[in-house]
N, C-alpha and C positions, 0 to 999 in steps of 0.2 A: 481499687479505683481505676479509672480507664483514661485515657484522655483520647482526643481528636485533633488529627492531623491535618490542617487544608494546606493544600496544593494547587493554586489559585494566582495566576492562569501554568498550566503546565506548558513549560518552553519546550524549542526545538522541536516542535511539531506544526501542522497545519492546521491553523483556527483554533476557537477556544476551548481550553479542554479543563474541567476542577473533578479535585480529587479529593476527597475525603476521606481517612482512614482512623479507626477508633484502636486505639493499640493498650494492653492488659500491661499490668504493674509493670512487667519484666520486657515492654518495648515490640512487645510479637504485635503485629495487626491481625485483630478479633474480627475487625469489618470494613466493608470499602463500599465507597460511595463513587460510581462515577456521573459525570454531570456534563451535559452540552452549553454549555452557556451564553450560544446566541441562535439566530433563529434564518436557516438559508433560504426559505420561501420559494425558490423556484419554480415548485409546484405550480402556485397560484399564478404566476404569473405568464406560465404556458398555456393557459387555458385560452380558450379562444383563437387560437395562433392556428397557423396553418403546419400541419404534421412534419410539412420538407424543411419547415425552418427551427424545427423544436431544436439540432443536435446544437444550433449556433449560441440558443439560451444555456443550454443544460451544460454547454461546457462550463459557463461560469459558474455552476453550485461548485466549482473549486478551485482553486490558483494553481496548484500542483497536477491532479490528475486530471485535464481540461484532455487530452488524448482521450482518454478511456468513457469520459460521458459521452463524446461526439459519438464515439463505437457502439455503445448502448443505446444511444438515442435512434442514431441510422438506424440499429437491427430491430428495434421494437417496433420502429414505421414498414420496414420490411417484413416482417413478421406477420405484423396488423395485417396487410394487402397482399401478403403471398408476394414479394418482390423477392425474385431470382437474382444473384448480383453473378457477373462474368469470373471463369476462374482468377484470372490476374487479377481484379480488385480484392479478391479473397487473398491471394499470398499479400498483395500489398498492406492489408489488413494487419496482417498475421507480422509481417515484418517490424512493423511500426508499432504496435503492441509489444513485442520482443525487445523492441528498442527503448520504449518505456518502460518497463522492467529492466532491463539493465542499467540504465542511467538512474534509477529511482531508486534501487537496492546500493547501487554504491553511492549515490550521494546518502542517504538512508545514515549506510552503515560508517560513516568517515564523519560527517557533517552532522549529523542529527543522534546518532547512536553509541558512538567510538565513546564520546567525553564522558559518557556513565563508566566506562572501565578503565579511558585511558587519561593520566595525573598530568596536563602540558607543564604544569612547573617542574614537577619533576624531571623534565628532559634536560633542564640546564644542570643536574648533577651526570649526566650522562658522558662518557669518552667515545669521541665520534669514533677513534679505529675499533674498537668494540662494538659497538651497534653496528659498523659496516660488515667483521665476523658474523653477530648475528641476521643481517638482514641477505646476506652471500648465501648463508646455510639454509635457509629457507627459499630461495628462489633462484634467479638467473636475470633477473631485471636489473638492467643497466645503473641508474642509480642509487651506487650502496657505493660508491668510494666514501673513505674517514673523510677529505675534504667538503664532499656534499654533507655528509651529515653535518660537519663543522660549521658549514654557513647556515644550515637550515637551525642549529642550536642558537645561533649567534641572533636569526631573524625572532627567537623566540625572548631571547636576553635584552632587547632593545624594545619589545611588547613591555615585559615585567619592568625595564628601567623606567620605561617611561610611565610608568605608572597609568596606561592605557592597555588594557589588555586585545582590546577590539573583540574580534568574534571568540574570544576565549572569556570572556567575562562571566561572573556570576558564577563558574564553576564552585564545585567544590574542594577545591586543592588540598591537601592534604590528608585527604579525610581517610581514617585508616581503613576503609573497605577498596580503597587501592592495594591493589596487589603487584602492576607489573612492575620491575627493575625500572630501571631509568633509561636502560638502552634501546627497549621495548616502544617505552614511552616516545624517545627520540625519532624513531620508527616510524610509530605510528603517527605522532603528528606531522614526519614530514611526508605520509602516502596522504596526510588531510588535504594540506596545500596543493599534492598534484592532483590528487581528486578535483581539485575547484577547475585544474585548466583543462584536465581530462572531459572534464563536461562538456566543455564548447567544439570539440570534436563529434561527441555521441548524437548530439540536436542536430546536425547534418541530417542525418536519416529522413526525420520529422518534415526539415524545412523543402530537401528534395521531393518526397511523394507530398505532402500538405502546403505546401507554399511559406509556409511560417513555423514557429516554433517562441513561447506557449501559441495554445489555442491555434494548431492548425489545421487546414480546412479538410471539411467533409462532402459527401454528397449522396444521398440518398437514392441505393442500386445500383453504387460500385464507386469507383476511386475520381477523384479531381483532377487529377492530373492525366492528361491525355499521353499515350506512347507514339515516338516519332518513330519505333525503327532502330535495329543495330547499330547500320549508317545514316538513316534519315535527318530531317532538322524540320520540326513545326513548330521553332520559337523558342523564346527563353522559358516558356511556361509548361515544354514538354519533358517528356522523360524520354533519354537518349541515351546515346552510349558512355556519355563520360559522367552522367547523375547515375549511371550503372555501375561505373566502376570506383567511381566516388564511395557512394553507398560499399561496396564489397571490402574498400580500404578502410571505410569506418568500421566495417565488422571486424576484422582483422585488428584494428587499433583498440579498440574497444575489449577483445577478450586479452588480447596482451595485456591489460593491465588488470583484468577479472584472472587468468591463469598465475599470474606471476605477484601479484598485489592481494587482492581481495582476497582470494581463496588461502593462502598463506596466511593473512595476516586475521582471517579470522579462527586459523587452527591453531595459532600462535596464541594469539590472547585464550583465545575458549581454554588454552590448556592450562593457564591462571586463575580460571578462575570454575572450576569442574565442579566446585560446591550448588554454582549457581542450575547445575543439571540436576536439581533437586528440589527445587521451588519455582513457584507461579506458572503451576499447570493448567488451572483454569477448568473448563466446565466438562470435558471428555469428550465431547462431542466438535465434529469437523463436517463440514459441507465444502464441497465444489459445485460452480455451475459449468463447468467444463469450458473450452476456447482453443484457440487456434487450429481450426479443421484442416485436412487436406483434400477436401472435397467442398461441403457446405456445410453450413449449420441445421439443416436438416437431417446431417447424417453423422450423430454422436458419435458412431464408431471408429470416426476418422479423426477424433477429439486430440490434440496430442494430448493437452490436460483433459481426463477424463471428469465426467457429473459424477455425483453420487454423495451419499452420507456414511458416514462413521460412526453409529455408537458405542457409547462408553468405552472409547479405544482397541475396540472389536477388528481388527485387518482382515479377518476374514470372512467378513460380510460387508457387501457393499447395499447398502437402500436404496432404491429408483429414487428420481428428483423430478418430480414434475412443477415446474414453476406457478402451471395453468389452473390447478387443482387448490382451491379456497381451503380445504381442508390440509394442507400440506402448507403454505405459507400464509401467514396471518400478524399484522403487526397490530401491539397492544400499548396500551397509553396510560395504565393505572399510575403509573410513575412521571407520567411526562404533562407537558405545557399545551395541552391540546385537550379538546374533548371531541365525544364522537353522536352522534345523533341518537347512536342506540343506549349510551352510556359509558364512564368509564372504565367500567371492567369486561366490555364488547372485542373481540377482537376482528381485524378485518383485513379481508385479502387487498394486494395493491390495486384491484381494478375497482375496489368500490373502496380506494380507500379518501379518508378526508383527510382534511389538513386547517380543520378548525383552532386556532391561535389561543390559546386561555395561559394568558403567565400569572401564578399565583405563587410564583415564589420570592425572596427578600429583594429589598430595593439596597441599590451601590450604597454605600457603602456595605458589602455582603457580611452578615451575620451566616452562621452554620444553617444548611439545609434541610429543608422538613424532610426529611427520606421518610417519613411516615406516608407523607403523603406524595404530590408532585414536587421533581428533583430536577430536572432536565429536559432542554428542548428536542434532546432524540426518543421515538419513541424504543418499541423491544420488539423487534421481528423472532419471531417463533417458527421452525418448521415442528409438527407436528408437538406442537406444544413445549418442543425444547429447545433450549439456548444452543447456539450454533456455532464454533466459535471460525471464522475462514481467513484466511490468507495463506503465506507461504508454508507453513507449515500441516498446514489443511491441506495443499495440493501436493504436498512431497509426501504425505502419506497416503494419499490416495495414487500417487503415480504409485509407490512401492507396493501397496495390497493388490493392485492391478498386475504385477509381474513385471513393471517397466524395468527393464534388464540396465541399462544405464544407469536409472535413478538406486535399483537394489545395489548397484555396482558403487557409484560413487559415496551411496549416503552409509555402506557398510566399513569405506575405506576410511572414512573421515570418523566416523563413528572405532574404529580401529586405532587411525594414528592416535587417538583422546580416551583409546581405554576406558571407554563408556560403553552400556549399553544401550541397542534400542528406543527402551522405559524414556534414555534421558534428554530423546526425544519432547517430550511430554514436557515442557519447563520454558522458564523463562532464556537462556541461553541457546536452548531446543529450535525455541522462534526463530532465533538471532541465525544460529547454525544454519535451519530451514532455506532462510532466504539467499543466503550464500547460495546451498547446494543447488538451488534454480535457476539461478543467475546463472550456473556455468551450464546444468540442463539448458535451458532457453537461448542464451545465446550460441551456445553451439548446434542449433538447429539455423540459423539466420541464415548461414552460408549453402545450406539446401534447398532452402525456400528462394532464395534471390538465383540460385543456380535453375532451379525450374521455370521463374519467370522468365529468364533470358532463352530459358530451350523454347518456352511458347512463344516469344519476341522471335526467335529465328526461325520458328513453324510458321511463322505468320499471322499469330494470335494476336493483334492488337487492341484488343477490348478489355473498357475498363470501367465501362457503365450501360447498362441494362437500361432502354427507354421507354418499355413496354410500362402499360402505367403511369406513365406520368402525367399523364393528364387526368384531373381529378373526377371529371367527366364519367371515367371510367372507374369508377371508388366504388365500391357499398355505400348505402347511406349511414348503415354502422358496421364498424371496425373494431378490436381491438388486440392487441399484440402486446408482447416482451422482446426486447432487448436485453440479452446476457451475456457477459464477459468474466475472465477471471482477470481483474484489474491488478495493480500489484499488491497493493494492501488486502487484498480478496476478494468474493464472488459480490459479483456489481448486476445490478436489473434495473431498466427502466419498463414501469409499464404505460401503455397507453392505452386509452380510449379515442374512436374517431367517430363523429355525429355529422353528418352534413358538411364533411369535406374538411373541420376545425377539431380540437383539439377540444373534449370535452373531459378529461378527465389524466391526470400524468402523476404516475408517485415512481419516484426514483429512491428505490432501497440500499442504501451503502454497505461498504465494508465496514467501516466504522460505524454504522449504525446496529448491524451483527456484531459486533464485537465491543463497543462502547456504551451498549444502550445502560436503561436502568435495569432495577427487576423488575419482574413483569408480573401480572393478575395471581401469580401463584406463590410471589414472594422468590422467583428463580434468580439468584442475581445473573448479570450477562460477564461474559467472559475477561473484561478488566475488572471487576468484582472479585471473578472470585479464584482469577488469579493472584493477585494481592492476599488472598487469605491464605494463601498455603506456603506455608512454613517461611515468613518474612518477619524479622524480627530489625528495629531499626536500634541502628548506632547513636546517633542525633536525629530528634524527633527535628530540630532547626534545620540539618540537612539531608533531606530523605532522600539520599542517592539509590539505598533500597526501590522506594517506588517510580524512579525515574525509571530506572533499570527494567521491571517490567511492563511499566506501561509503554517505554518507546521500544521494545522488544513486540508490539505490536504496530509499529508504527504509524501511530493516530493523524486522521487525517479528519478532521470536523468540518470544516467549511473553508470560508475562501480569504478570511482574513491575515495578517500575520503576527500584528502586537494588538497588543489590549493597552490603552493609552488614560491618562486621564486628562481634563478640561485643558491641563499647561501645554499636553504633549508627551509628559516624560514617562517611561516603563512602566509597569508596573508589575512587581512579581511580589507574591505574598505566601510564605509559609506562615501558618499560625497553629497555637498548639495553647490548647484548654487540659 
């Protein structure tokens, strides 16, 4: 006899996320269901709109990555019209993406990901001069004296007295799939709390080139912000010498705590928990859309993150990716909330795709889902008919089968200090590792990029938008383009269509939509699926820290929401078990 597991709404993620898992006598999960469970529509609401003001909409399809849609949106209108952007808008591109990635991978992995490995109750059995030992032997970061740990234990002991736990609530405490010591734990939750202040440093970057941070601004054929000059002065609205060296002290601040914190403290944990380099491998298959050129996006070669496909965990072949090509990507809806004009089991490329609304699944109070039939409001993007699975782990193996001499370098070292192979790559932990190893890739490129703008600022380059084109006047009367980026969660595309100067047509394909969808026309499930089926066996079907573990090992980002509420206002989090 089997029972089913709903996970409904899954926390610590972005937007609504349900999970379902059917686990056999002895607690293994036999099957997984993943489910989108609400509906972003953006699509439809772009239509008609004029192409230069798409990227201002598309940011909001998210609360978190609102950076990365502005980037897709711009390059798909540029794309569309053949818009050249200036080298400097490109590094400034390329900076601000890097800095979204860093800021996104460690708040990720401290805030959204740590609480699946690390026990905070357990920290108050902890001896701070021990934990300062342990936390000395792994790096050179300032605070590790016993009395810091001592007060950061203390700020935990007055959470648990108070019978308030705040952002620790709802864990699982105790639960015996903890593994780390107490001193570990202590550790870790006091790099949680500097993570929170470390952030307000990182959004410098954003607010200097974009004016704001979330949602900062774009401009379609190069950058918003105008350059004054090494010494110059065009206003509080320009980039000068001291939002120069601003910027260069946030990068520096920034990997200080990615060299000495992050990087550490995820070869520290990962070394507790080595079993997990053994499950939730998921479908074999990896895609990149490639990003941050040293030249343009018309010259892949200059990609740092390289395009290309992976199958069946093949390194030594790499598959062209052509975005443009109907027969190469195609998203499918047999499983989802939508229908298509040609039918349900039609698949369709993004330029002819719809976004026809049909919910025919259970009404609130949610009974189990029909997976027989429609399950979820994402649909299943397919390259050449197979599930795809991309983000961090997808671009660190394609840096690696490519020769990237750094990435072979660091990802063999760390793969070394953890006496793992390779293989264990391939896993739930793999994921987690992945995005570490980029974070230190990606941000140790920043300080290159930011050093070459300042050499073209003192050549005399002051350009940071292309005007050729802008007037519509001078359009096609039809257009249509991609925008692609490798966002942090993975390969990200907006497509467009342009008719008569407006916006006839826009499907923006996510990360999370590769990696989160349902199965698709063939019964394929997608890579939260069918990672959950390999070799997951749960403790407590009441607290499936198992499935947390690899779902936010992908870190899911669905839409723009953040709680799921009911009529009163109050949470609502639901494990149930048939």
């Amino acid at each position: 006899m089997s029972d089913r597991i709903v996970v409904d709404p899954v926390t610590r993620i972005e937007g609504h996320l349900r999970i379902e898992a059917e686990t056999d006598a002895s607690g293994n999960i036999i099957g997984a269901s993943s489910a989108g469970t609400m509906i972003r529509g953006i699509e439809l609401i772009l239509q008609g709109r004029d192409p230069r003001d798409a990227w201002a909409y598309a940011q909001r399809i998210c609360g978190v990555c609102t950076l990365v849609h502005g980037i897709a949106s711009v390059r798909s209108v540029e794309n569309a019209l053949n818009y050249q952007i200036p080298a400097n808008a490109q590094i400034i591109r390329n900076l601000m993406i890097a800095a979204q990635y860093v800021h996104d991978h460690v708040m990720h992995f401290y805030h959204l990901h740590a609480l699946d490995w690390v026990d905070v109750v357990s920290a108050l059995k902890a001896d701070p001069t021990a934990t300062s030992v342990l936390a000395q032997s792994l790096s050179k970061w300032p605070k590790s004296s016993p009395g810091y740990f001592s007060d950061v234990q203390k700020k935990v002991k007055n959470f648990v007295e108070s019978g308030q736990l705040g952002i620790f609530t709802n864990g699982y405490w105790g639960h015996p799939a903890y593994k780390l010591p107490p001193e570990a734990n202590l550790m870790a939750v006091a790099h949680y709390l500097e993570a929170l202040s470390w952030q307000r440093e990182v959004v410098k970057i954003h607010t200097i080139f974009g004016g704001k941070n979330p949602h900062p601004n774009f401009l379609v054929g190069g950058a918003p912000s105008p350059i004054s000059g090494v010494s110059g002065d065009m206003g509080a609205t320009a980039l000068n010498i001291l939002g120069l060296q601003e910027i260069s002290n946030t990068i520096t601040k920034m990997m200080d705590f990615v060299d000495n914190v992050y990087v550490p403290d995820t070869i520290a944990i990962a070394g507790f928990y080595k079993d997990w380099f053994k499950r939730g491998a998921g479908v074999r298959n990896f895609m990149t859309f490639g990003d941050m050129p040293e030249t343009s996006m018309d010259d892949p070669s200059s990609y740092f993150i390289p395009s290309g496909v992976i199958l069946d965990r093949d390194l030594t072949k790499i598959h062209p990716l052509d975005l443009n090509d109907p027969e190469q990507v195609k998203e499918f809806i047999a499983h989802s909330y939508y229908d298509y004009s040609a039918g349900k089991e039609a698949g369709l490329h993004p330029y002819d795709g719809e976004t026809n609304l049909n919910y025919t699944g259970p009404k609130p109070p949610y009974d189990f889902l029909d997976i027989e039939n429609s399950y979820s409001w994402m649909k299943s993007p397919r390259w050449k008919g197979q599930p795809m699975e991309v983000g961090p782990l997808a671009r660190v193996l394609m840096l690696y089968a490519n020769g990237h001499e750094p990435t072979q370098a660091l990802t063999n070292s760390v793969l070394k200090k953890l006496d793992v192979p390779i293989d264990a790559l391939y896993s739930t932990l793999g994921r987690t590792a992945a995005r570490t190893l980029e974070t230190k890739l990606i941000g140790d490129k920043m300080q290159s990029w930011l050093g070459k703008l300042i050499g073209n600022i003192k050549a005399g380059d002051l350009s940071v938008h292309n005007d050729e084109l802008w007037e519509p006047s001078s359009w096609p009367s039809e257009a249509k383009g991609v925008g692609f980026m490798e966002a942090p969660r993975g390969a990200l595309a907006h497509w467009i269509v342009i008719k008569d100067e407006k916006i006839a047509n826009y499907q923006a394909v996510v990360p999370s939509t590769w990696n989160a969808g349902p199965r698709d026309v063939d019964g394929q499930d997608g890579p939260y699926e069918a990672a959950l089926t390999d070799n997951h066996q749960l403790h407590d079907p009441k607290q499936p820290v198992e499935i947390l573990r690899t779902i936010h090992s992908f870190d899911p980002c669905i839409a723009c929401a953040v709680h799921v509420t009911d009529p009163e206002g109050e949470e609502l989090v639901k494990v149930k078990v048939r």
